[in-house]
Every structure is written in C-alpha cells, then in structure tokens.
C-alpha positions as CSV (number, residue, x, y, z in Angstrom):
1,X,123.8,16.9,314.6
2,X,121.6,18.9,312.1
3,X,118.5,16.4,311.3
4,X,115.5,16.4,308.9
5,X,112.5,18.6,309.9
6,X,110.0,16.6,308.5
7,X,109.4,12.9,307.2
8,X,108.2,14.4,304.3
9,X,111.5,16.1,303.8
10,X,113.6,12.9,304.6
11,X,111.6,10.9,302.0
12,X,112.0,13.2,299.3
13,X,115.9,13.2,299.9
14,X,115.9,10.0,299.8
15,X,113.8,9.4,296.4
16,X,116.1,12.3,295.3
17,X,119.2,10.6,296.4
18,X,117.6,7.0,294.4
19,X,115.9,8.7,291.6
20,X,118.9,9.2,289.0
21,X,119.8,7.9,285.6
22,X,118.9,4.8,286.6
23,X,115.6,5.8,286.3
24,X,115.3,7.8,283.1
25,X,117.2,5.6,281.1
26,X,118.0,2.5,282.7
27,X,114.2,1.2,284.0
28,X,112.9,1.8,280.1
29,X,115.5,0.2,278.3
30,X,114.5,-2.7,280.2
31,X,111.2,-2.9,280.5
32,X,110.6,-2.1,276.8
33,X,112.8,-5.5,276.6
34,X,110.9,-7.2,279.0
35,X,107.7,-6.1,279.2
36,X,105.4,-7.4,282.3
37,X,107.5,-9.8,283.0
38,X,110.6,-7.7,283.6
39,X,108.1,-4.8,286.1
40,X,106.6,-7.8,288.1
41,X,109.8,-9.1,288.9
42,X,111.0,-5.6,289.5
43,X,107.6,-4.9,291.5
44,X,109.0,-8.2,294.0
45,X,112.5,-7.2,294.1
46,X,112.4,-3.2,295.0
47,X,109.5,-4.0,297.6
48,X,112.2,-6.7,299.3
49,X,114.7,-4.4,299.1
50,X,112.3,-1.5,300.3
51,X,111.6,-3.7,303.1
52,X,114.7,-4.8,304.6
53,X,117.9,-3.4,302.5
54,X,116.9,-0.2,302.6
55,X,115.9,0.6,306.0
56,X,118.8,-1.4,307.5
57,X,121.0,1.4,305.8
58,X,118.8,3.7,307.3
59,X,118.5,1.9,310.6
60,X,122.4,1.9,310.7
61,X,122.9,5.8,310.1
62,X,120.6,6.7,312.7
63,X,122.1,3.8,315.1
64,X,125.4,5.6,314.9
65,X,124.2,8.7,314.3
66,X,126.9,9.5,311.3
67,X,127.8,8.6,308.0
68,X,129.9,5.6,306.5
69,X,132.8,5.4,308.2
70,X,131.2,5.8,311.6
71,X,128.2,3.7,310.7
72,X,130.5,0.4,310.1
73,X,132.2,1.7,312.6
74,X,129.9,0.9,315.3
75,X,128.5,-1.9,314.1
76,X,131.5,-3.9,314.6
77,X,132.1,-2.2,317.8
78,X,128.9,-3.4,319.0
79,X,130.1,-7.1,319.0
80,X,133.2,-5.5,321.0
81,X,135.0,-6.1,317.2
82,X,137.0,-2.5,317.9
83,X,139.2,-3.2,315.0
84,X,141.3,-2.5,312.0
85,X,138.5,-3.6,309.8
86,X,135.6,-1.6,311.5
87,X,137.5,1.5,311.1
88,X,138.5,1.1,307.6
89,X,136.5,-1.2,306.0
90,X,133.9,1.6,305.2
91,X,135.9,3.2,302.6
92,X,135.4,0.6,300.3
93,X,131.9,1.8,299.6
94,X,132.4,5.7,300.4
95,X,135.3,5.7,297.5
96,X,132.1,3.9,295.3
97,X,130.1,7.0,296.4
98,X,133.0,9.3,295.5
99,X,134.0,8.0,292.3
100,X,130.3,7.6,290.6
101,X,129.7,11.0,291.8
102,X,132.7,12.2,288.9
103,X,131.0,10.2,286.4
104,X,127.5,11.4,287.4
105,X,128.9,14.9,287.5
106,X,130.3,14.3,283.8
107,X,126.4,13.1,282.3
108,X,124.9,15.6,284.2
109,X,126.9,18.5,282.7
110,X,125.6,16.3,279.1
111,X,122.3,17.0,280.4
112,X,122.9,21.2,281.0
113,X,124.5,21.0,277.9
114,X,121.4,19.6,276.4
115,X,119.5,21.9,278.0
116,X,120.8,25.0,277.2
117,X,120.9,24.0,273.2
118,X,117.1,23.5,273.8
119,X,116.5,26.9,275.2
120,X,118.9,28.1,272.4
121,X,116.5,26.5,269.9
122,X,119.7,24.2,268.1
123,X,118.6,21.5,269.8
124,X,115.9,21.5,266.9
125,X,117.3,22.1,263.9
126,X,120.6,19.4,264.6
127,X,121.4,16.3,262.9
128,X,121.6,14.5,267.0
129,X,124.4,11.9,266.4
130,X,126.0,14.6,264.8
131,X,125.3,16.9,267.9
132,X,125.8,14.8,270.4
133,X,129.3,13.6,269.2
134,X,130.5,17.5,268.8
135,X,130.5,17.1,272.7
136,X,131.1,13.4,273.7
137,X,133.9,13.0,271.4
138,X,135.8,16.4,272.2
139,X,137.7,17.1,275.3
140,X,136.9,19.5,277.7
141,X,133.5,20.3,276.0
142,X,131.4,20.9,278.5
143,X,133.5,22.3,281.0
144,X,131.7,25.1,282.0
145,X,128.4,23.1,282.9
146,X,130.4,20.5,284.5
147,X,131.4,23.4,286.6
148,X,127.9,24.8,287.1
149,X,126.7,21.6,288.0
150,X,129.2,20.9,290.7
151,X,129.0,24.3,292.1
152,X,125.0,23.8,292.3
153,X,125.2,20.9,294.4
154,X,128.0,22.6,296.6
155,X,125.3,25.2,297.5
156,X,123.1,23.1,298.1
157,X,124.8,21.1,300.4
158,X,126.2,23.6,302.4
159,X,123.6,23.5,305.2
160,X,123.7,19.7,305.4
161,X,120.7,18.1,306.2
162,X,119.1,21.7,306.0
163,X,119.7,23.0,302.8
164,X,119.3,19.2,301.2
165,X,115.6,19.0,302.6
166,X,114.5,22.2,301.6
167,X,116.0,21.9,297.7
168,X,114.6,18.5,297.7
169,X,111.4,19.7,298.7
170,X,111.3,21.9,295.4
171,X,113.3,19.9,292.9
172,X,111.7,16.1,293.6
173,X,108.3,17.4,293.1
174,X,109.5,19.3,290.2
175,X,110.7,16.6,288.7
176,X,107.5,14.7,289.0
177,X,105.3,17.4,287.5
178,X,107.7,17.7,284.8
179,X,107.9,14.0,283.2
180,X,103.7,13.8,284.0
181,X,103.2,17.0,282.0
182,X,105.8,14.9,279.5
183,X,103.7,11.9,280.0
184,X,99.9,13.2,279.2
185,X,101.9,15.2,275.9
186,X,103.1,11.6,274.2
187,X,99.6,10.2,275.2
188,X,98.3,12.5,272.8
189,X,100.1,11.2,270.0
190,X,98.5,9.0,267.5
191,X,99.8,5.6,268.3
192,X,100.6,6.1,272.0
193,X,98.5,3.2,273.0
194,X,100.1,1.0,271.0
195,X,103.5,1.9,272.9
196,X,101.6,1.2,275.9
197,X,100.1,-2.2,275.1
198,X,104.1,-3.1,274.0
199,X,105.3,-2.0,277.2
200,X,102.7,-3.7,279.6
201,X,103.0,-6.9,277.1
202,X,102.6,-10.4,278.4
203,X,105.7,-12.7,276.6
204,X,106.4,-15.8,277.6
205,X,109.8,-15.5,275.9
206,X,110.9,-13.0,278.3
207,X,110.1,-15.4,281.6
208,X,114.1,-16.2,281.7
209,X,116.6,-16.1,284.6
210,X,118.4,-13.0,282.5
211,X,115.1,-11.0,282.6
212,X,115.1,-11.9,286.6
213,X,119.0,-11.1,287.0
214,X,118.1,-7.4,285.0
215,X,115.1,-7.0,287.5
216,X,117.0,-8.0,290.2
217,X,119.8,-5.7,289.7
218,X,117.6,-3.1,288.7
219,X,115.6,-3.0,291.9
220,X,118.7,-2.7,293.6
221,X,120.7,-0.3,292.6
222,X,117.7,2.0,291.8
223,X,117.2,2.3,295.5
224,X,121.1,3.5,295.5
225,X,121.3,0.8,298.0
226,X,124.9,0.6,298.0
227,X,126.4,0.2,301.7
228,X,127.0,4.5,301.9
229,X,124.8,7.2,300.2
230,X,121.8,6.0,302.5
231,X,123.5,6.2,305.4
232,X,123.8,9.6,305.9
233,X,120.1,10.0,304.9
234,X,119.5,7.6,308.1
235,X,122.4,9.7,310.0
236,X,119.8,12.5,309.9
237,X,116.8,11.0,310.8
238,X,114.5,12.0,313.6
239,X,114.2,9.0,316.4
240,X,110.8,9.7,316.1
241,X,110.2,8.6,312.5
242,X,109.4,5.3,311.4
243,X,112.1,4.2,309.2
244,X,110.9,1.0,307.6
245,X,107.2,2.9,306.7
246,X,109.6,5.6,304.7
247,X,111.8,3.1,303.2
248,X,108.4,1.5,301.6
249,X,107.3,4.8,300.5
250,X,110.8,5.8,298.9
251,X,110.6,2.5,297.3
252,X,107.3,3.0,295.9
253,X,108.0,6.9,294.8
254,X,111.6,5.8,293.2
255,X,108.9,3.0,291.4
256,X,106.8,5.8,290.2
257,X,109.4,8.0,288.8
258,X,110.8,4.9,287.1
259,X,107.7,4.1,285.6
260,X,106.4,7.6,284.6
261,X,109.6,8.3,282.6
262,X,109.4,4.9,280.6
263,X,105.1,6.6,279.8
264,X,107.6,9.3,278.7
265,X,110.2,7.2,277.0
266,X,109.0,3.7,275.5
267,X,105.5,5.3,274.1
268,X,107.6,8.0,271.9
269,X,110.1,5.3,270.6
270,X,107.2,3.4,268.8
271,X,105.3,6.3,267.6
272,X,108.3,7.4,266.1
273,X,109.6,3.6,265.1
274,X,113.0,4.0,266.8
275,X,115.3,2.1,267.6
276,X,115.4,0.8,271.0
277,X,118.8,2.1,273.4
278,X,119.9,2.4,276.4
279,X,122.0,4.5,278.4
280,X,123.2,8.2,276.8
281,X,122.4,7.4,272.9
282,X,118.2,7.3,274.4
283,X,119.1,10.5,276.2
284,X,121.0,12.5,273.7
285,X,120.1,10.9,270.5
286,X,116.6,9.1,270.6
287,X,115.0,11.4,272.9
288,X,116.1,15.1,270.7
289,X,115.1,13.4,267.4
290,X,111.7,12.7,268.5
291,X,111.6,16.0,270.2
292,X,112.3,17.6,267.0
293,X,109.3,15.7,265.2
294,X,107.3,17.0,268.1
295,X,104.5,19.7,268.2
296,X,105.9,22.3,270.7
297,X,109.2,19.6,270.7
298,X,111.3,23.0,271.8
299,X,109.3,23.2,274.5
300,X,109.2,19.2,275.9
301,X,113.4,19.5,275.4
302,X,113.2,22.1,277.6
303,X,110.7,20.6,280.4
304,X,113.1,16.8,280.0
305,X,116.4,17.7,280.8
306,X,115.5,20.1,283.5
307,X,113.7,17.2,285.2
308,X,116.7,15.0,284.8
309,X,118.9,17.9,285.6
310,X,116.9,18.3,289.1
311,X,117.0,14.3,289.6
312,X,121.1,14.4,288.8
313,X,121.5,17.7,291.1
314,X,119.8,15.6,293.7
315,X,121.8,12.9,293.3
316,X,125.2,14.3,293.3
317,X,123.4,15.8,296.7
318,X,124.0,12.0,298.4
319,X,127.3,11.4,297.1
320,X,129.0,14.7,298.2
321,X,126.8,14.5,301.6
322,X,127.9,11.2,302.6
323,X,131.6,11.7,301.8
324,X,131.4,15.1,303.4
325,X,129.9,14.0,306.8
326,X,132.4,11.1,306.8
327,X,135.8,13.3,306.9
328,X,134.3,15.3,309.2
329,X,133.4,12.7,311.8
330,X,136.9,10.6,311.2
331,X,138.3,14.5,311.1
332,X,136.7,16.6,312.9
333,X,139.3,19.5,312.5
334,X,138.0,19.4,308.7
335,X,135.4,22.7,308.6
336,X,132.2,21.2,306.3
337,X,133.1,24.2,304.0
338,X,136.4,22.9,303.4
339,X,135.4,19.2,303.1
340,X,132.8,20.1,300.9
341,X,135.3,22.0,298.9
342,X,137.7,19.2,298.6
343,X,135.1,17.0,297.3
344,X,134.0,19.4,294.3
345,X,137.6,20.1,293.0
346,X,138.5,16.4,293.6
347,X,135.2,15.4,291.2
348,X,135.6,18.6,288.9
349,X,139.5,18.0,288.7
350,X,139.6,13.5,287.9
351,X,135.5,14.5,286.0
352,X,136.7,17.2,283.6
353,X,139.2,14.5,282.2
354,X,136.7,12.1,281.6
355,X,134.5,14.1,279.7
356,X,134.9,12.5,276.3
357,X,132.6,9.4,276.4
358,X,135.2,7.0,275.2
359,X,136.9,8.2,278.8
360,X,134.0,8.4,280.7
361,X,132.3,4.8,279.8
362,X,135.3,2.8,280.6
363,X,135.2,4.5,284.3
364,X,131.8,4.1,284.4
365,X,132.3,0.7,284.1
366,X,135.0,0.0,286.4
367,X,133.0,1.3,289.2
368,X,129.3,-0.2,288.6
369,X,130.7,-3.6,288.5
370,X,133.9,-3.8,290.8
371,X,133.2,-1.1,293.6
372,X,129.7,-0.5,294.0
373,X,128.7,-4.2,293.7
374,X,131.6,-4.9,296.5
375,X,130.3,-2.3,298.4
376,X,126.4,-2.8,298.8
377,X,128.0,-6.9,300.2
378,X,129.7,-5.0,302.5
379,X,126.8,-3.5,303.7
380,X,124.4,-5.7,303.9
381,X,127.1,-8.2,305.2
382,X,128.1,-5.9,308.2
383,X,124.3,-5.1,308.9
384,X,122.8,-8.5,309.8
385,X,125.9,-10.2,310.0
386,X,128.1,-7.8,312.2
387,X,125.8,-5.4,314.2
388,X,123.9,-6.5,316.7
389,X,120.6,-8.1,316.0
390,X,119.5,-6.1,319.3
391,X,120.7,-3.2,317.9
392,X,119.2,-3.2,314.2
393,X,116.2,-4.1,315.4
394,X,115.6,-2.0,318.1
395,X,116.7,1.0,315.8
396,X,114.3,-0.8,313.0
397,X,111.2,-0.3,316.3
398,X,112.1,3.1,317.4
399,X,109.5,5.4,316.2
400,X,107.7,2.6,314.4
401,X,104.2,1.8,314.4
402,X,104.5,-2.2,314.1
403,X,106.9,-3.9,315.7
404,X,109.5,-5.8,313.6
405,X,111.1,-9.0,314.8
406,X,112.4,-12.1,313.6
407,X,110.9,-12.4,310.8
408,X,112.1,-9.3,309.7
409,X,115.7,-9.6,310.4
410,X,115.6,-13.2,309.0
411,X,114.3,-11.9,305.5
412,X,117.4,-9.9,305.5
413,X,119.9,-11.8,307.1
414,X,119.1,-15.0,304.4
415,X,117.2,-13.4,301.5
416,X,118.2,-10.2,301.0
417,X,121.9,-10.7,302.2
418,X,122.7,-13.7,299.8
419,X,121.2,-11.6,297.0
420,X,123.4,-8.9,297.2
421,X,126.2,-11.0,297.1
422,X,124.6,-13.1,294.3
423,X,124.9,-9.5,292.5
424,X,127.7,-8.8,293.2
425,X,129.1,-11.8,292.6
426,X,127.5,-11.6,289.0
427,X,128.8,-8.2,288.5
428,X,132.4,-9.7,289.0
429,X,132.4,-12.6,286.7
430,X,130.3,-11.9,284.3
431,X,131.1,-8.0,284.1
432,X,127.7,-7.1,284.1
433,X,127.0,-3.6,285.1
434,X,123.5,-3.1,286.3
C-alpha cells in the first residue's frame, strides 16, 4: 500500500483533513460568544480527544492497513465476530464522509466564487447581502467553480497517499502564512486590542453546561473525528511512527488554525461594530464588508479565501480518499481512477443541485446531526468496545516512544466513548448541529 514519506507529511494531512469550515467560521462564532470560558473548555476537550479519539482512528487504519470498511472490518474480526455487521456496519460513517463532502464541495465553490470577485475587484465596490444572494439564492450559480473545485481535489488525489502529502505539504503551510499575514494586518487597526480583550474575556455568565456542550462538540468535530476520514490517514501510516505523539500535534496545529482565524475574525467585527454571525453570512457578508472598509481590503479578500480555499481543497482531499480506498479494498476490480471518478460526478451531480443555500442548508443539516453524530458512536464504539484491547494497544505502542496501557485505553473506553455518544445523542434530540 502507498504510505506517507514523512511524519511531517502525515501530520499536515491530517490538520488538512481537520482544518475546514469548522475552523474559519465555526471556532469564532463561539468563542466571540463565550470568551475564555468557551477556549478553556475547548483547550480540555480537543486535548482528550487528541489523546485517545483520535489516535484510536489512526491506530485502527494502520491495524488493518485500509480504510473504513476494512477498518471495522477487522476489528470485529478480531473477536472472531466475522459477521454481517462487521462487514457492513462501516458504511454508516463512510456515506457521512460522502455526503458532507457534496455540501463542502457546494461552500467551497462559494469560496472560488468569492475569490475570483476579489481578484476582479467587484468584491469591493458590492452592496454584500446583495452580492452574496445573486449566488446563494440562484440555481446553478456557481457551477463552473463547483466544477473546478472538484476536479482540483481529483488531481490531487490521484496518487493517493503520494500526491495528498506533497499538496498538503504546500497548501497547510500556505494557509497558515496566509491568516497570520491576515492576523498582524487587523492588529494594526485602531481598536484591535479591544477585540482582543473581548475575545480572551473572563464572564461568569458564560460558565453554563451550553457553553460546555458547544466546546465539547466543537473539539470534536474539529478534529473530523468521525468514525472514517481518519482512518485512511492511519491506513497510510508508517509502522514506525508514533501515532498518539502526531495525534497531539494535529490537535494542537488544528487548535492554532482555529485560533489564528478568530485573531482574523473577532478583532475585525468590533473595529468595525458588526454584528456577530456564524456560518456563511461571517464568510460572505461580514468578512467582504469589512474588507471593503479596509486599507489594501482588495488585497486581504484576495489572501482570505484562498487560505480557506486551500483548507476546503484539503478537506474534500479526506472525504474522496477515504471513500475511494474503501471501494477499492471491498472491490478490488474498481481501478482508483475510476473510483475516484465515480466519487467526483456522484458529489458534482447530487452538489450542483444543492447549490442555492435554501437547498444546501437543509442537507447540511440532515447530515451534521443524524449521520455524522451516528457515525463518530460507531467509531469509538467498535474501537474500545469491539477490537481487541491487545490489538489497539499494541498498534497505539508500535513506533511509540512511551508506552501506553491501561490507563490509556480506560480514558477512552469510559471517557471519551460515553461522550461521543453523549454528542450524538444531543445531536438527535435536541437537533443541534455542531
């Protein structure tokens, strides 16, 4: 199988396969609403998660050296459990990765969209709400960067573990340098620091179970930990690396990017006295109109959505990957050419439907709290509950410095478990989508 050359490599594919939307507009929304409260909480959460869900998705790809289907696979195989269920159960979170991919496509192409009316220059001179509605409201609209898009991450995938590394090894740090050079320019605004003692602020008002439940949720999801995209990451993994040292580091770098872009985002929104939002109205409406009341504002457009365009690209990277890898180990007739192909019309084909935003939230929505919730349970279910302890753990100590034990496998088994399900379980009844 066709594995990472480096660790350095692995880990930026796997902060590009985390670093996403989530990110850029998710971690700000809430963290303006939360302030240090909300990033403390986050801090605990994301480092658990670092520690135990994310390298047991790693620790399961490289165990079975394959994606999803084979990765659940084998771990109910090695409790003899050769069954229906192990064969099948991990397409309930491969169909998550496939179907947030068409939505993630459909922003994305947003994103190019907004991009391209930047280096245009109408970007600037556009009434945003206005602007942004020619496009969200109107089918078919952005077909032709919906297309770009997806044919982008074809390319890019067409090596497999190859070609992923060695564009992640350009775009991650990219993206980085990008939102800093974004960072230092709203730092120089006149009332910057304000929007920085607002966003670290201390409020005892915000030290609720909801601010714990966004932080929670937050954390985990971030880290795309959600029973398949890391998988195949894990699948491609050297025996010789230490997986639970690169989960921590992913962790912390997927922390970083989250924090840089709310120095980007929450800073800007008080200078200019906007109003807080979430989601696309901070990306597409917020974010241009304080571009336009910018010094060099042409410029900054231009530098933002590429970054998010590289962290999107990187994304969509994960999600065809790990469906990809999965046909052709259930399939192996299936060329990864082909499977790579029937991935990009199946997410251009259901995608370019969705592209109005009353379409595309809806979808959005369906899949963020039924599917993807579901699916990281079954993960971290099947993980400590289903493979073998031996198993996990010994794939946890190969190539690792410090040895793990009990205590590790404990922390996941009745911590981190229960709290996926405790998310998911939220997700469900109370339709929250984190």
């Amino acid at each position: 199988m066709n594995k990472f050359n480096s660790k350095l490599g692995f880990i930026l594919t796997a902060v590009g396969s985390a670093v996403g939307m989530a990110n850029v507009w998710g971690f700000p929304y809430k963290f303006q609403q939360g302030g240090l409260v909300f990033l403390l909480f986050y801090i605990i959460f994301v480092s658990l998660f670092s520690y135990v869900g994310l390298s047991s998705e790693f620790a399961a790809g490289r165990y079975a050296e394959t994606g999803t289907l084979g990765a659940y696979y084998n771990s109910f195989k090695s409790k003899n459990k050769d069954n229906f269920i192990g064969k099948n159960i991990g397409y309930i979170p491969l169909l998550g990765s496939l179907l947030i991919a068409v939505g993630y496509a459909v922003i994305v192409a947003y994103v190019c969209k907004a991009l391209f009316d930047s280096l245009t220059g109408e970007l600037m001179t556009v009434d945003t709400s206005v602007w942004f509605d020619s496009f969200s409201n109107k089918e078919y609209s952005v077909v032709i960067f919906h297309f770009l898009i997806i044919l982008i991450t074809l390319i890019t995938c067409i090596g497999g573990a190859s070609t992923i590394e060695k564009s992640n090894k350009i775009m991650m740090p990219t993206f980085f340098v990008l939102f800093v050079i974004l960072a230092i320019r709203i730092l120089t605004l006149d009332g910057a620091i304000e929007g920085y003692k607002y966003m670290f602020r201390f409020d005892r008002n915000t030290l609720n179970i909801n601010t714990i439940v966004q932080a929670m949720g937050q954390a985990f999801f971030s880290l795309s930990v959600t029973g398949s995209g890391m998988i195949v990451c894990g699948a491609y993994l050297s025996k010789d690396e230490d997986i639970v040292s690169s989960s921590k580091t992913t962790g912390l770098l997927d922390t970083i990017a989250a924090l840089i872009a709310s120095c980007v985002i929450i800073p800007a929104i008080m200078v200019f006295n906007m109003d807080q939002a979430g989601g696309p109205g901070l990306l597409f409406q917020v974010l241009p109109t304080i571009l336009q009341n910018m010094f060099l504002g042409r410029l900054f457009a231009i530098i933002l959505y590429l970054a998010v365009i590289l962290a999107g690209i990187s994304s969509l990277q994960n999600m065809f990957e790990v469906v990809a890898e999965s046909l052709i180990n259930r399939f192996p007739k299936i060329k990864r050419s082909i499977a790579l192909v029937i991935i990009g019309a199946f997410v251009f084909g259901i995608g370019v439907n969705l592209e109005m935003i009353s379409q595309w939230g809806p979808f959005m929505d369906i899949i963020s709290i039924y599917i993807i919730p579901i699916g990281a349970s079954i993960g971290a279910v099947t993980w400590f509950y289903i493979l073998g302890k031996d198993k996990l753990i010994g794939e946890i100590n190969q190539g690792s410095s410090k040895k793990y034990g009990d205590s590790w496998y404990k922390i996941g088994k009745y911590i981190y478990t229960p709290i996926a399900i405790i998310l998911c379980l939220i997700a469900l009844i109370f339709k929250v989508s984190f």
